[in-house]
C-alpha positions, 0 to 999 in steps of 0.5 A: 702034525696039529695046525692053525690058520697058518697051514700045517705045524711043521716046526719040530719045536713048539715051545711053552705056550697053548697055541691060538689061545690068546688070537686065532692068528697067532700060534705063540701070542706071548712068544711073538710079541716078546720077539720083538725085544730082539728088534728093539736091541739091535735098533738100539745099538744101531743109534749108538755110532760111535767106535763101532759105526763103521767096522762091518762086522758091527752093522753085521751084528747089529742086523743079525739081531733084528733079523732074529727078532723078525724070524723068531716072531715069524716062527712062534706065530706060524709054527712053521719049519722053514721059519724056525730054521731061518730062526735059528741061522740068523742067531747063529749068524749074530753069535758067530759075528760076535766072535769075530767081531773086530778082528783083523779077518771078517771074512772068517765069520761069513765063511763060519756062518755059512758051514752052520747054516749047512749044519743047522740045515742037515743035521737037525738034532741038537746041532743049533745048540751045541754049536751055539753054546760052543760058540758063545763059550769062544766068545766070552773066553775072547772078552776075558783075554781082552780084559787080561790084554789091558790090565793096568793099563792106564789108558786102556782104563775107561774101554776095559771098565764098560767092556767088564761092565757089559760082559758081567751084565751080560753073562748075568742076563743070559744065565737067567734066560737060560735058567728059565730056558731049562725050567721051561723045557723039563716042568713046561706043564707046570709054568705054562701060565707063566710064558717062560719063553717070553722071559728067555726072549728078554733075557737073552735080548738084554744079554746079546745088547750087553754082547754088542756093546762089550764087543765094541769095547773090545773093538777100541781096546784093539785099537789103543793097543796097537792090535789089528782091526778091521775098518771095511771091506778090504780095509784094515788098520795094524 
């Protein structure tokens, strides 16, 4: 494998970008700046409080994020295995927490991150991607049994509008990263200049700040309709 400043490129993965083009520390100049959108997301839900200041697997969620950002700069600068692999459980911790985001049994999201990091670990071919877009279809499918759940509701109005709002703005932005993420896997020769990769890390910052706050949403529609919730650790309203 090639190599850098870094030691030895031994990632698997080394995306769209020429390496040490732009520094001579920096493997992926673009692709680790741009990492930061991650950070930037979860610091962003962190200063909104509100509803979803308190239940854990928001705090969870919201650290998953920026620990993605951190790892995913870590990888593109380095190239490294163990920090693409740390790359890839932190974002599967998040989506993963996401799905079990304001339910009545949090515990379940540890237990499943925990089966995927083992899988991301020993099954290295294509297992981070099937079981991310297995998971991410749970979660959205869960967004639309929760809109279903409050319609005609009067008083669940005004949570089902920001959920809908943020859902649709949501899907919008993580089909866009992923439009580009295909684009850039099939015709990288061709866009190279354009760092595809950068815009996969906007466009999916944005979605999954989108997911944090239409997950909270939820979370409240939960509570006006009498649903369990979890508050903390052992601690539950029904």
């Amino acid at each position: 494998a090639a190599g850098g400043p870094w030691g030895k490129h031994t990632a698997p993965l080394d995306w769209c970008e020429e390496n040490y083009s732009w520094h001579p520390l920096v493997a992926e100049l673009f692709n680790t700046a741009s990492s930061s959108l991650y950070v930037l997301a979860g610091l962003c839900l962190s200063t909104r409080g509100g509803a979803c200041a308190k239940p854990p697997l928001h705090m969870q969620y919201r650290l998953a994020l920026v620990l993605t950002g951190v790892f995913s700069a870590l990888f593109h600068a380095t190239l490294w295995w163990w920090a693409q692999k740390l790359d890839e459980i932190a974002e599967t911790l998040m989506v993963v927490t996401l799905l079990y985001a304001g339910g009545p049994h949090p515990w379940l999201s540890r237990i499943h991150a925990a089966f995927a990091a083992v899988g991301i670990l020993c099954i290295p071919e294509l297992f981070t991607e099937i079981h991310l877009v297995g998971t991410v279809a749970l979660v959205v499918r869960r967004v639309i049994v929760h809109l279903g759940l409050s319609q005609g509701d009067a008083a669940c109005a005004k949570a089902r509008a920001a959920m809908k709002a943020h859902a649709v703005r949501g899907v919008y932005a993580g089909l866009a990263g992923f439009a580009v993420w295909v684009g850039e896997r099939v015709a990288c020769r061709h866009v190279e200049y354009l760092h595809p990769h950068a815009f996969w890390h906007a466009a999916t910052a944005l979605a999954l700040h989108d997911a944090g706050h239409a997950v909270c949403s939820a979370y409240r529609l939960r509570i006006l309709k009498g649903l369990p919730v979890s508050l903390g650790r052992n601690e539950a309203v029904h």
